[in-house]
C-alpha positions as CSV (number, residue, x, y, z in Angstrom):
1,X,37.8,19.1,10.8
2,X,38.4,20.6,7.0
3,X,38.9,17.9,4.3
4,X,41.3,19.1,2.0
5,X,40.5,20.7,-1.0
6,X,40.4,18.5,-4.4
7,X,41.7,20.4,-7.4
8,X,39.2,21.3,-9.9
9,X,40.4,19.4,-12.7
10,X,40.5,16.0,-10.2
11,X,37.3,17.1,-8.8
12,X,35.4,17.5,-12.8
13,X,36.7,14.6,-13.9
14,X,35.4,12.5,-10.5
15,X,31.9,14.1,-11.4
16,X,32.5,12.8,-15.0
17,X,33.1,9.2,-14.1
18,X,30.0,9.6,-11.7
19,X,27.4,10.7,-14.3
20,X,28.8,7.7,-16.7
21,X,27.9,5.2,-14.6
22,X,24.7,6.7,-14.0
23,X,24.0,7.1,-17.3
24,X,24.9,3.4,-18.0
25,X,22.9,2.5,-14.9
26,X,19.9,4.2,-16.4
27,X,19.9,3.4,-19.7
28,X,18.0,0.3,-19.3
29,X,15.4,1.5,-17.0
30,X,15.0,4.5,-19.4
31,X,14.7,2.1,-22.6
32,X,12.0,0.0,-20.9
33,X,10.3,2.6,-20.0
34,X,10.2,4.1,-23.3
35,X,9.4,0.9,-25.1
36,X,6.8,0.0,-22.9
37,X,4.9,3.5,-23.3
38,X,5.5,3.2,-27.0
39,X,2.5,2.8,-29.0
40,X,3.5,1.4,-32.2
41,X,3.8,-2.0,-30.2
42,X,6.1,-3.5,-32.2
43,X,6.9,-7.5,-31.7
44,X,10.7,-7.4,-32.0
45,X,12.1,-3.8,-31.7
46,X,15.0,-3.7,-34.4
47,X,15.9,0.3,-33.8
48,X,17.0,2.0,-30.3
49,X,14.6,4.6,-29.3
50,X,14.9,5.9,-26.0
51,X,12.1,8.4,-26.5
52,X,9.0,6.9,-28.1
53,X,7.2,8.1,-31.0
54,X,4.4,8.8,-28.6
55,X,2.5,7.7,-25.5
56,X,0.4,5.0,-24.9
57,X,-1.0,2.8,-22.2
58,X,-2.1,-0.1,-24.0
59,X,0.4,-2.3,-23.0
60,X,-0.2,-1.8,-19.4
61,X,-4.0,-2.9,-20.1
62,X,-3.2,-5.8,-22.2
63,X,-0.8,-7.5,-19.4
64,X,-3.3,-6.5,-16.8
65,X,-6.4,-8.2,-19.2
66,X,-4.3,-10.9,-20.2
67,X,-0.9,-11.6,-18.6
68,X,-0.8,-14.9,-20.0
69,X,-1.9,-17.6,-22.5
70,X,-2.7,-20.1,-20.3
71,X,-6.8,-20.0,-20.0
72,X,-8.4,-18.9,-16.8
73,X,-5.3,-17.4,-14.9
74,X,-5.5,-13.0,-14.1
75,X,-3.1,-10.7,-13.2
76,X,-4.5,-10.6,-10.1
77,X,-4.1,-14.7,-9.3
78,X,-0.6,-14.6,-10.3
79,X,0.0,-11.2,-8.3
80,X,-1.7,-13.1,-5.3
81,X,0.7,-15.9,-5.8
82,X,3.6,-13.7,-6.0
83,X,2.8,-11.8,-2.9
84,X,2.3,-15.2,-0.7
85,X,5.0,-16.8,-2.0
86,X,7.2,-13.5,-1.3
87,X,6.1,-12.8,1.9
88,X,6.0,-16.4,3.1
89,X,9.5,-16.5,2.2
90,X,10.4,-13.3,3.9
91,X,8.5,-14.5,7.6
92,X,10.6,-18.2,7.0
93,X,13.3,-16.3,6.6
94,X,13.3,-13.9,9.4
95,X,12.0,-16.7,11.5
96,X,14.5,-19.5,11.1
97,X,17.3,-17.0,10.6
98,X,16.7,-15.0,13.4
99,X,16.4,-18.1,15.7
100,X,19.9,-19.7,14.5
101,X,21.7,-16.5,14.4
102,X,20.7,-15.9,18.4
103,X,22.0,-19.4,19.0
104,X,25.2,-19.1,17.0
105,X,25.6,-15.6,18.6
106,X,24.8,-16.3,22.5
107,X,25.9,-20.0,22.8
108,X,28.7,-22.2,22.9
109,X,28.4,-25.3,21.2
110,X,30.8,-28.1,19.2
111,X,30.8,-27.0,15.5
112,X,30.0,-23.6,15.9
113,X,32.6,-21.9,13.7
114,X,32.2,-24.8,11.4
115,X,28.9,-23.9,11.4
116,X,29.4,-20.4,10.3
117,X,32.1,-21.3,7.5
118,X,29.7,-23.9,6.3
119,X,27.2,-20.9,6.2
120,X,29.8,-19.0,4.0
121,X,30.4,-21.4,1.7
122,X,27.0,-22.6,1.4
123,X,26.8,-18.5,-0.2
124,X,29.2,-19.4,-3.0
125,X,27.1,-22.1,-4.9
126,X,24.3,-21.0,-6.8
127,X,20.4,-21.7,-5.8
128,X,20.3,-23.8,-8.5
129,X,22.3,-26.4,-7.2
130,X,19.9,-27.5,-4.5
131,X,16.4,-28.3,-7.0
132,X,17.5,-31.9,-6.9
133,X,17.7,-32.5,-3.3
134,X,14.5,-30.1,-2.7
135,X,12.9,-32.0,-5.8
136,X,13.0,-35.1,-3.4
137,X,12.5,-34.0,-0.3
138,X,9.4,-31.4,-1.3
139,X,7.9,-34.4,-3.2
140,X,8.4,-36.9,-0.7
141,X,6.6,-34.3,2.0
142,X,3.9,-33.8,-0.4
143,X,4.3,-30.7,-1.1
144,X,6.3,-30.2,-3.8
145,X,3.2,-28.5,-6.2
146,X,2.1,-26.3,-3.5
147,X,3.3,-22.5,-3.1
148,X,4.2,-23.5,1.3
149,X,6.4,-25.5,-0.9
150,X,7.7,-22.8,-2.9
151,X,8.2,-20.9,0.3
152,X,9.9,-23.2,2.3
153,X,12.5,-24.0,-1.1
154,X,12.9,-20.2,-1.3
155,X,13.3,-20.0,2.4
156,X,16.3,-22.9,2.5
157,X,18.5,-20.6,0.2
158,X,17.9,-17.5,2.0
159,X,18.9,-18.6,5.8
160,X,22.7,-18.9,5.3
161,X,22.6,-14.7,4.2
162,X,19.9,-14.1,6.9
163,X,22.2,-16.3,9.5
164,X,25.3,-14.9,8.7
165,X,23.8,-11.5,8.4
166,X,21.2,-11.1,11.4
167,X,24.5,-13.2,13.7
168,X,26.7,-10.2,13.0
169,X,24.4,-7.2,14.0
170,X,23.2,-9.4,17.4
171,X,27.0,-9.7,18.5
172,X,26.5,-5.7,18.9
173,X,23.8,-5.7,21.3
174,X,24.6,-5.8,24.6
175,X,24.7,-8.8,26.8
176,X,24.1,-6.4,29.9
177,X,20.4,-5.4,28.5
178,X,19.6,-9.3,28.4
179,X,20.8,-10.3,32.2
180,X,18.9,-6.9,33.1
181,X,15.6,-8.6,31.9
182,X,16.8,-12.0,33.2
183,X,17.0,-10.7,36.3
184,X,14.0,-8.3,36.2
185,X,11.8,-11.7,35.6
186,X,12.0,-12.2,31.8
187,X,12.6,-15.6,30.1
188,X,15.5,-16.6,27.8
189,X,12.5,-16.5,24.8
190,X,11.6,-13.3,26.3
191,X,14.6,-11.3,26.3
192,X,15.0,-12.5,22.5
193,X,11.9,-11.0,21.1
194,X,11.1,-7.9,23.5
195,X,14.9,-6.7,23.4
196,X,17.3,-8.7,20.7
197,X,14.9,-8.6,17.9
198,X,14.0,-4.9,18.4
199,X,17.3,-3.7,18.7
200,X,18.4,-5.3,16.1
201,X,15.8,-3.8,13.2
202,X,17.9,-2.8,10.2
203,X,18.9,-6.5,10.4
204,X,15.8,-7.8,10.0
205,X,15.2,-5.2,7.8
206,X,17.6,-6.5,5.3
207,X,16.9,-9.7,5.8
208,X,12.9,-9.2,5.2
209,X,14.6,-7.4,2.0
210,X,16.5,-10.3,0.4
211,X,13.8,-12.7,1.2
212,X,11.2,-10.8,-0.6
213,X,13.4,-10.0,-3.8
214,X,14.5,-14.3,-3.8
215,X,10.4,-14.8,-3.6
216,X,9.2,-12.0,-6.0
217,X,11.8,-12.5,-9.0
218,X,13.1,-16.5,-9.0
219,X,12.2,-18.5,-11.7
220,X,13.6,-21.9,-12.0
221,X,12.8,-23.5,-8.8
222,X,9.1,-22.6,-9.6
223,X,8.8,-23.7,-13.1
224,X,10.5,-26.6,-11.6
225,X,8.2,-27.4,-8.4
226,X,4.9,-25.8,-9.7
227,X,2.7,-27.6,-12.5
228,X,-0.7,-26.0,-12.1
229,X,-1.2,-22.8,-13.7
230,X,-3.2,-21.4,-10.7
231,X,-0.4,-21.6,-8.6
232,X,1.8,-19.7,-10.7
233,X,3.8,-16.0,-10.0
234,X,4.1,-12.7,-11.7
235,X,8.0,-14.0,-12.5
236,X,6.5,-16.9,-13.8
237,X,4.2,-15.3,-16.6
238,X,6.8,-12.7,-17.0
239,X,9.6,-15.5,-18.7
240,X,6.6,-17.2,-20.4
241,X,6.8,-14.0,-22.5
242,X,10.4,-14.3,-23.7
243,X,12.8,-17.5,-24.9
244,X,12.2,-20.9,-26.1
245,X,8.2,-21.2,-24.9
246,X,7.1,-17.7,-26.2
247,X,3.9,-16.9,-26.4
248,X,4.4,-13.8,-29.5
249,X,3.2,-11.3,-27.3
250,X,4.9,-7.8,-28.1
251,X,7.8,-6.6,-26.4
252,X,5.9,-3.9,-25.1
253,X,3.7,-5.8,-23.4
254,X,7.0,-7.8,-21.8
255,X,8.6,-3.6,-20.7
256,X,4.9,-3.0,-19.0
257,X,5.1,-6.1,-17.3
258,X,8.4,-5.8,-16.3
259,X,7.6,-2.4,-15.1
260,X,4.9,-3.8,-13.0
261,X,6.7,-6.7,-11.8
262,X,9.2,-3.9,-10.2
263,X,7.0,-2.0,-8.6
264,X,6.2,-3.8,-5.1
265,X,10.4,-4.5,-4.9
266,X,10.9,-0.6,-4.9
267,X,8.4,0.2,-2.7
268,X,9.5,-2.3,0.2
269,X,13.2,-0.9,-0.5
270,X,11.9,2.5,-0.4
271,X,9.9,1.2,3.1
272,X,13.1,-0.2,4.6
273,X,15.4,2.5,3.3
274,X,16.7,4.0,6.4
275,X,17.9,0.7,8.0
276,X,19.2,-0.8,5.1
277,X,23.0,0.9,5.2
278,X,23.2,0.3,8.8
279,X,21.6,-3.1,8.5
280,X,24.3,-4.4,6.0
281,X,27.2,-2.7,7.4
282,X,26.8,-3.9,11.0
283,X,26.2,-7.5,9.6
284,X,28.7,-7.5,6.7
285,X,32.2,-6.8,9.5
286,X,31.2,-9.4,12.4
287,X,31.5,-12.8,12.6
């Protein structure tokens, strides 16, 4: 089937509105980039310059050397952190999710729509909200200053997306493929990893996604739960850098870091690219 042709004038000024808004998407991305690679290193930058005077690496050395004030912590401790914390988050996640979403999707229980409305609205309140009752409960476990307690915060915030989400893409596998393998000798637990969990990979994929981002970039539940500096994350000495507790460094040395910092999030995305549109289509129209 033809589409019909778009007039010339409708069509320019569609391709007009398009490069605006990727222009205005860019032009932060481009003004970090230029400020970090700019080597007058400057400690407040008063003028806009998306090209830099010239090129320099010294602020990607000096985060790398000395990310931080705080004596005795490297770049490589708090990327350490960042990548447990992240992708202890993202196996809670998929875990926890993936085991309530089956059981909301396959079985028949009192409260189950409640359930998945509570889920929904549980969405609309910021993370924030819950540092109190995680405060307690993290502290009262023992675990409060530790990163599995980081994970396990992190993890309670991501579950109603990776519910709701990973419950919607499972109502589109087939039942039939699951009473095949019942019947072919396979176990309830079974049928869920071998065939569910497969089939259902862009899911997940999303899922691992958003779990990842929540432990790489969140800030105020771990300056909150964490009090020794070894413990701390990337995200952690990135705000150190800026706002009430700075520690002067330039804002050079912040664009590098932040440049860094981004890094690992784009290449998982770039990883999981092919099931992401599916993943979050599929999960977004089902209840």
């Amino acid at each position: 089937m033809v589409g019909k042709k778009q007039h010339p004038l409708k069509l320019g000024l569609i391709h007009l509105v398009l490069v605006l808004f990727c222009a205005f998407s860019l032009f932060p991305v481009l003004w970090v980039v230029s400020m970090a690679l700019d080597p007058s290193s400057v400690a407040r930058p008063t003028e806009l310059h998306l090209i830099p005077r010239g090129i320099s690496f010294e602020a990607f050395k000096q985060v790398l050397i000395n990310p931080t004030e705080i004596d005795g912590v490297s770049f490589w401790q708090l990327l350490g952190n960042s990548l447990l914390v992240s992708l202890g988050t993202t196996a809670f996640g998929i875990l926890f999710g993936a085991s309530g979403a089956y059981a909301f999707s396959r079985l028949r229980f009192p409260g189950r729509k409640a359930g998945m409305m509570l889920f929904i609205v549980l969405q609309m309140f910021p993370a924030v909200c819950s540092i109190a009752p995680l405060y307690v409960l993290l502290s009262s476990l023992h675990i409060r200053t530790s990163l599995i307690g980081l994970m396990i915060a992190y993890a309670a915030g991501t579950l109603p997306f990776a519910i709701w989400n990973l419950k919607g893409y499972f109502d589109t596998v087939p039942k039939d493929l699951e009473e095949a393998a019942l019947i072919d000798g396979c176990t309830r637990s079974q049928t869920f990893w071998r065939i569910v969990l497969p089939l259902s990979a862009p899911a997940v994929a999303v899922t691992a996604l958003f779990g990842f981002m929540t432990g790489w970039t969140e800030i105020i539940l771990a300056w909150t739960m964490l009090e020794n500096p070894k413990t701390f994350t990337l995200a952690m000495a990135l705000y150190g850098m800026v706002g009430q507790y700075e520690t002067f460094k330039p804002w050079s040395q912040f664009a590098a870091m932040s440049i860094i910092i981004s890094l690992p999030v784009v290449i998982v995305m770039l990883i999981l690219q092919r099931f992401i549109v599916s993943g979050l289509t599929s999960g977004g129209v089902k209840g």
